[in-house]
N, C-alpha and C positions, 0 to 999 in steps of 0.2 A: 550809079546808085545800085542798079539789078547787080554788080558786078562785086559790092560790099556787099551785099545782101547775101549771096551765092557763098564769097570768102567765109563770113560770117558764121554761116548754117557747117561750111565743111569744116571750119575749126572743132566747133559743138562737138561736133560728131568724132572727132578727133582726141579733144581731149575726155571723150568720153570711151574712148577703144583704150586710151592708154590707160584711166584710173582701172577701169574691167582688166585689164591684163595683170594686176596689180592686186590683183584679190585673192588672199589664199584658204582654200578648202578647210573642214574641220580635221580630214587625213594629214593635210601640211601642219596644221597645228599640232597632231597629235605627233606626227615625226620631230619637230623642231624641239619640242619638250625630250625628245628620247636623245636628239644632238644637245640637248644639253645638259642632259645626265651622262652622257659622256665625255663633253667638252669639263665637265666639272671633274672625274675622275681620270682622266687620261690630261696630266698636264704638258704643254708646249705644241699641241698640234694646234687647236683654235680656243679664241680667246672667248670664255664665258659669257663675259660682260656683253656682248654683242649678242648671244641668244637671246643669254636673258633680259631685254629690252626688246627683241622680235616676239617673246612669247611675251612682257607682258603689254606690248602695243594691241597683240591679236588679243587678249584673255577679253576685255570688253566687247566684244561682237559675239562671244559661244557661250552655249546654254551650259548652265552649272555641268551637267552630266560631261560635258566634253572636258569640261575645264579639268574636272577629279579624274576623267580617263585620263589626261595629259601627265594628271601631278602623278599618277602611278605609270606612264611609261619614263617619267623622270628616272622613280625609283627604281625601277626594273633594269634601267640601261647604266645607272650606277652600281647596284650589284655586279650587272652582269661583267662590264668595265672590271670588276674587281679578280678575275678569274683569268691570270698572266696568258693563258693557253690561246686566248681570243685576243689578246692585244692587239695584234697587228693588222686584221682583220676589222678590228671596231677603230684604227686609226684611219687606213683608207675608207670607212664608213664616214669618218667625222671630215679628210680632206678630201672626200668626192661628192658624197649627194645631202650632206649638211653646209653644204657651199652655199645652198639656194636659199638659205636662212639666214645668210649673215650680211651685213651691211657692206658695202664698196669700201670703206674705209679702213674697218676692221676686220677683214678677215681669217688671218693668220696670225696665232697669238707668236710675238717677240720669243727668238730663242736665245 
């Protein structure tokens, strides 16, 4: 009985570190909106669809103010995507550290 009880408590606690590991900042919000102003203008590196479901699972937990800083680093990384000079540059952006945004499944849009 002590011995389910002890199991019991160290699950809790368990599945309690792993939901916390799981939680992303309003910085990760506001990058993941900027991966996907570029995932939307640079085609065949990462597939959109997969952002935009990470941003808008996250959109209900931030304060309006985060949400409209998000939808303008959208626009900003689509512009910026627009300017051939940085291509290559804003490609290993979208397959290095827009990885942490996208789902196990989808990561890498079909070439």
């Amino acid at each position: 009985m002590k011995f389910a009880v002890i199991t019991l408590v160290v699950a809790t606690f368990a599945a309690g570190a792993a939901s916390a590991s799981e939680k992303f900042s309003d910085v990760d919000y506001l990058k993941a909106n900027r991966c996907r102003g570029l995932a939307t203008s640079i085609d065949g590196v990462v597939d959109p669809a997969a952002l935009n479901s990470f941003v808008k699972a996250e959109r209900g937990s931030r304060a309006n103010y985060i949400v409209n800083r998000g939808e303008e680093e959208f626009q900003r990384a689509r512009k910026e995507a627009k300017s051939g000079d940085r291509r290559e540059r804003l490609t290993a952006e979208l397959t290095n550290s827009c990885q942490a945004y996208l789902g196990a499944a989808t990561n890498v849009a079909k070439q």
